[in-house]
Every structure is written in C-alpha cells, then in structure tokens.
N, C-alpha and C positions, 0 to 999 in steps of 0.2 A: 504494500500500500504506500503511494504515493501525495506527497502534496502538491496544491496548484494553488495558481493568486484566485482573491476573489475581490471584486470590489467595495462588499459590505465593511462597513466601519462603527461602530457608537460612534454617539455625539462628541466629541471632543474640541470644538470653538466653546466660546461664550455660549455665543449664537443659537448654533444647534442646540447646544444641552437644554436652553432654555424653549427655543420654541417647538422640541421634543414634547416638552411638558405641558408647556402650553396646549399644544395639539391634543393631549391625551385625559385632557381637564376643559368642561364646559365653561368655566371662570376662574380664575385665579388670580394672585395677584405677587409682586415683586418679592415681598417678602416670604413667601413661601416658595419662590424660586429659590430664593439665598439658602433658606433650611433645604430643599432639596435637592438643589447642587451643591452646596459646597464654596461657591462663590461669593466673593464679597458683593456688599451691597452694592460700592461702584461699579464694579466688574458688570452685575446685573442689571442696573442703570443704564451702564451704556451698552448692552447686548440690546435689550428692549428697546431702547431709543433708537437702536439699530435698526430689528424688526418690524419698527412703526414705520420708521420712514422707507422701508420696504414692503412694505402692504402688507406682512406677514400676520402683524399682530394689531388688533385697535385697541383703546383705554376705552373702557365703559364708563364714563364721566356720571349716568345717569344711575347707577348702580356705588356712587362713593360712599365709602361709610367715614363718619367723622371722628378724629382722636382726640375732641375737646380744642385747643389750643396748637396743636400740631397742624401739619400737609392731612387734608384729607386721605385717607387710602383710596385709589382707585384703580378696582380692578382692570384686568387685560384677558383676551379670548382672540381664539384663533380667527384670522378675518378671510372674507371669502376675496382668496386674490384673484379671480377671475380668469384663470392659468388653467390648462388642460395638462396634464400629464401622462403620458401614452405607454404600458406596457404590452411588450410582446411577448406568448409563452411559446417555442418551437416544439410541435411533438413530431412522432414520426408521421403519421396519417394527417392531422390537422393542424392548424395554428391558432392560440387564441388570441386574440386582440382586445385589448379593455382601452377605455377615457377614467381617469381618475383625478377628482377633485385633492386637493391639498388634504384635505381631512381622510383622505382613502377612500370616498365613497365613489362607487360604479358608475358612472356617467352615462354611459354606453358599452355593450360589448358584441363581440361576434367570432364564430369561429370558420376558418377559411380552408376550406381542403387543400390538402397540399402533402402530396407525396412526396416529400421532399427526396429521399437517395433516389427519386426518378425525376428529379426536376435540376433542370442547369444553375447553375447558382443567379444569373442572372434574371431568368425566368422565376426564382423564388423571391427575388427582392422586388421584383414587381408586382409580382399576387400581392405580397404586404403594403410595400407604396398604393396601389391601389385600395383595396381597403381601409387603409389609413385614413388617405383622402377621401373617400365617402364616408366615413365614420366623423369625418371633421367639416364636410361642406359647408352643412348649413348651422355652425356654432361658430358665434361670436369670440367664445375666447381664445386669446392664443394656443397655440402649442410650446409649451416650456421644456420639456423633455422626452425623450422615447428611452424606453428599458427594452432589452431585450433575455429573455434567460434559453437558454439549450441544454440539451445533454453534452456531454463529453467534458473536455476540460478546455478552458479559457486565458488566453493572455491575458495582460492589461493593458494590449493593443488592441480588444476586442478582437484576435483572432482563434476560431474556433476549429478545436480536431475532435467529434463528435462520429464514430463510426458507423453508431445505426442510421443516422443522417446522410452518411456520405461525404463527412466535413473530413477534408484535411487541409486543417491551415488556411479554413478562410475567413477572409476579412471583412465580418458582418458589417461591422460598426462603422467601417469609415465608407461603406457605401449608404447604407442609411443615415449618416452626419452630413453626408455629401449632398442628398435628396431632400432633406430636410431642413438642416443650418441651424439647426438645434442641438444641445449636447444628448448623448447617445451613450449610454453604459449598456454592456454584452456581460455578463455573467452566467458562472451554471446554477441550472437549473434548482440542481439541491442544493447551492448557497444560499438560493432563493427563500426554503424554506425558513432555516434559520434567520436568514434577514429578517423575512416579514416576523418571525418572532419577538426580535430586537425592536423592530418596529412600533409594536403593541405591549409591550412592557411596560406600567408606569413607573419606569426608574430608568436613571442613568447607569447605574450599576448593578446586573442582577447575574446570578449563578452561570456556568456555561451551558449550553442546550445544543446539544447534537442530533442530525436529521438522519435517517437512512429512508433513500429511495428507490424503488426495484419495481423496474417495469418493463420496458423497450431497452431498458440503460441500467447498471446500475452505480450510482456513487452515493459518500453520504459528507458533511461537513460540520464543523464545529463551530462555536462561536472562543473568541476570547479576549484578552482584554482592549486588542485594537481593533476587531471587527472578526472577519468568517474565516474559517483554514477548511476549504475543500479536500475532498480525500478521496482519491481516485481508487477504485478497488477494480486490481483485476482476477473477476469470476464471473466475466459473461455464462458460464455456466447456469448461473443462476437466475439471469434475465429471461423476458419472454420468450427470446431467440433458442435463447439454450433450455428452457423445459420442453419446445417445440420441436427440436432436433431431439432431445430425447423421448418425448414420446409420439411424436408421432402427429401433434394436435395441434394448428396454430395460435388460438385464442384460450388464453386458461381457463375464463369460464365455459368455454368447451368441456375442455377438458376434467374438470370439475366435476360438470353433468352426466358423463363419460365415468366419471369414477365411483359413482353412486352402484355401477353392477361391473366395475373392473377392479378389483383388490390389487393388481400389482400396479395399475393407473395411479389407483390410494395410495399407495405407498410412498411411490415415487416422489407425488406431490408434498406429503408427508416430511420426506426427506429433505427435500429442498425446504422447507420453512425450518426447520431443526438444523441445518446449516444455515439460514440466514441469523437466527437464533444465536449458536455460535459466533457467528461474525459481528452480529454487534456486541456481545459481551466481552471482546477482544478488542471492537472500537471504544466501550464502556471503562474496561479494565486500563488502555493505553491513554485515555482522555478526560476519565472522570468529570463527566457531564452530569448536572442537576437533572437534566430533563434530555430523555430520545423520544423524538417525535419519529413515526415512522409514517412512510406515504408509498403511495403506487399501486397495481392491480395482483401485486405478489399478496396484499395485505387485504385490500377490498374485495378481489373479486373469488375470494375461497374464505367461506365464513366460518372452515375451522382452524385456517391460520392463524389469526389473530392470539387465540388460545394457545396454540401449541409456540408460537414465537413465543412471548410472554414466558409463559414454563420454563421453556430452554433457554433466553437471554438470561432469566433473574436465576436461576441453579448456575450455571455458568460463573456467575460472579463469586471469584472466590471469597470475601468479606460479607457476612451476613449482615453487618449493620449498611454495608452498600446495597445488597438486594432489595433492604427492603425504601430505603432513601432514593435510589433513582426513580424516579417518573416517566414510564413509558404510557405515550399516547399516540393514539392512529389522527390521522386525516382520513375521517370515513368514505370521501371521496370526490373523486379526479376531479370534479368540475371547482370543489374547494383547493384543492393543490393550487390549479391552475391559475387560478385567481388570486389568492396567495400568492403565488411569485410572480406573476403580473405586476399587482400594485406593489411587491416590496422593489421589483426594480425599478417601476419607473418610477418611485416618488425615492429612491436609493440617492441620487444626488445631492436634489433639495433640502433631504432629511440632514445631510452631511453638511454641506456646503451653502446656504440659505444664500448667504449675501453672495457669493457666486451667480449663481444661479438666475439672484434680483439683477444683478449686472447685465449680464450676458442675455436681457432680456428686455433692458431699457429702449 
C-alpha cells in the first residue's frame, strides 16, 4: 500500500477556521469564534472583517444583544454569496454532476452516461463541458469553482492514472481550467469521502477518520493533521472486476441473487468481504483512525456484508479497548457517496482558501 497527494486540507488561515464555523452554525458570533478556535480576538476581528468585505459573512445588526455600557454584541451568519460551485463525480458507467450553494446545499444535479475507458479523452470532457453549461444556462450566479473527484490516484497537477477508466496520466484539470477560467481541483475519489467529513464536523480539530471504498476501484484515505493521505491499495482482486472474473457474474447484485441457491457463489462472496475485513483492520491497526466510514456496492449491494465486514474488521484488531473505540459506519448508498464527494470537492477550495477564491472572482 501506497501513498498519493490529495488536495483536502483543514482550515488553517484565520479565515477559513472561522468561516468553517461560521458555515456550520445558523448565528454566531466573534466571541465564540475566539473560544473555538483558539484565536485571538484581533486575529478574529480581522478574519471576519475579512469575510465581510468578501461577501462570505454578514453582521446581523438586527439581532445585537447589549452589554450595558460596552460595543453591543453582534452576531455574524453565513451570507448567501450568490456563487455556484460545481462538482464533478467520475464513475465508470456514469458521471455525476451537482451546483452547490456555499452552504453545501444541491442547486441542481444530473447524471450523464459516459462510458468512459470507451470514450476518447476529448470526447469525455465534452459530454461534461456540455452538461455543465446546460446545468448553468439559465442561473444568474457565477460559477466560482469546479471539483472534480475519480478513481485511481491523483497528482497535484490534476493528472489522473485511474485504470478502470482508462486514465493514464491524464490531464483533467487543466482542460476543464482551460474551458472554464475558473479554478478546478481533481482529487480521488475516496479522498472525497473523508473530505466531505472534514467538511461537516463542527470543529476545527477533530479525531482522524478513515474511508474505504470498493467498487469499480478500490482505494481508501485518511484524514490528518494537515488535511487527507490517500492510500492506494493494490487488490483489484477485490473490486467488481475481480469478483466478476472470478465468478463468472458481472454485477454483484447479480451475483448475490445467484447465490441464494449456489453455496460455492456464497462463499466466494463471503470470502471477499472477510478479506476486505482484514484489510481494513491493517489500515485501522497502521493509522488509528477514530472513525472508518466504508462506501461502494462491495458494502450496499450484499446485505450480508455489512455484518460479516464489521465481525472481521473489529476481531482483527489486536487491542480490545481499540475494537470497541473505533467507529465503523457505511454510506448506505451510491447516490449519497456521490454526492458527498461532489460537494466536498467542489466547495474543497473555498473551504480552504476563502479570500483566494473572493479574489480570483472579482
């Protein structure tokens, strides 16, 4: 097992930390920024001041409460900056496409066939160019960003080697940066997960959380104190490809259905979730993550995996006060994955770099 860049980070300006929180609270106000970052009051004075005059954040003048003799306190909430921010999720059959507001909420979405290891690289950045653009015709607000997430693993040139795709080494991002004149982050896919984790936490500091995904692809990633460590696992074995080559079945819930009156079918399938099992207990035991999220159709779409993973990850771990302290939870399914790493990419920038972003947008 190998490591790859990812572009997820915590918040680490002023800026971000603050309007992290901001985002993740209906009203607040400065002072309770200080207690929960960490920052001084100046510090958070002028991050906010910052936000404001970047449309990020407004003071709710009409909601101040009085201190007697002091500044009245007035609160601050996340303001609607009238900005689209565009995620793209690559699968092998389809691609999803979302519009996401600043606050993460779903604008519009839609999903675009796209065979991709049968389609020229050129011919796939146009299926999305296109969609994009009808997905944005008739909306007023800019477009501020595009995310992109894929399987395989990722440079921090946005160039993608993604084999169930037919990626080797190519260069998503700066054909969609080129199309668009927007900034464009390409990440994998299961960085995604734990981004959008990071995402939705209300804290600037919280446990490590490690994802495993196993579908078309398999990888899994970690979060930690500067942002995501991808982790390339090679056991395409274990992917839809490779239960397909061994038994015989292209679609697992095929196969599944199939295994209801074929006992060695059961088994097989059996097999493969008691090695994915193992496998995270070895990503578990080498990373000591608070929380394994697990996602993909190795999980959803065999409703007695779920139980026998579980079983096998937590006996695996050799420390009893570990098995019973980590947090394993599913993503019950693909259309939540997808969307989940949608909007942690495409609002992955902003979240980072605010006043960037307000820049490069002026």
């Amino acid at each position: 097992m190998s490591s790859t860049w990812s572009a997820y980070a915590r918040p680490h300006t002023p800026a971000a930390k603050c309007l992290h929180l901001v985002r993740l609270n209906s009203v607040t106000s400065r002072s309770e920024l200080v207690s929960a970052t960490g920052l001084s009051q100046p510090t958070v004075t002028r991050a906010v001041s910052s936000l404001v005059e970047s449309g990020f954040v407004v003071e709710r003048a009409d909601l101040a409460q009085s201190q007697g003799r002091g500044r009245p306190i007035i609160p601050i909430e996340l303001a609607d900056t009238g900005a689209i921010y565009a995620g793209i999720a690559v699968a092998t059959a389809s691609t999803y496409i979302a519009l996401f507001d600043i606050k993460g909420r779903t604008i519009r979405e839609t999903d675009v066939p796209t065979d991709v290891a049968n389609l020229a690289q050129g011919d796939f950045i146009q299926h999305i160019m296109a969609a994009l653009n009808r997905m944005l015709s008739d909306l007023k607000q800019p477009l501020a960003t595009v995310g992109v997430t894929t399987s395989g693993s990722v440079t921090p040139d946005g160039v993608v080697t993604a084999p169930n795709l037919g990626w080797f080494g190519e260069d998503i991002g700066a054909q969609l940066q080129e199309q668009f004149s927007v900034p464009v982050t390409v990440t994998a896919a299961v960085a995604g997960i734990v981004g959008s984790e990071i995402q939705s936490t209300g804290s600037i500091s919280t446990p490590p959380t490690m994802a495993l995904y196993v579908d078309d692809s398999i990888g899994a990633a970690v979060s930690h104190e500067t942002g995501v460590l991808p982790i390339a696992i090679d056991r395409e074995d274990l992917t839809t490809q490779g239960m397909a080559t061994k038994t015989g079945i292209a679609k697992l819930s095929d196969a599944v259905v199939a295994a209801h009156t074929n006992t060695s079918l059961r088994a097989a399938l059996d097999q493969r979730i008691v090695q994915l099992g193992e496998l995270a207990a070895d990503l578990v035991n080498a990373h000591s993550p608070a929380t394994l999220v697990v996602a993909g159709s190795a999980f959803t779409d065999d409703p007695k995996a779920p139980a026998i993973f579980a079983r096998v990850a937590r006996s695996n771990l050799p420390d009893p006060a570990e098995r019973r302290a980590v947090n394993l939870r599913m993503i019950p399914t693909h259309r939540e994955v997808v969307r989940d790493i949608a909007r942690a990419v495409a609002l992955d920038l902003v979240l980072r770099e605010p006043l960037r972003v307000s820049r490069e947008n002026v």
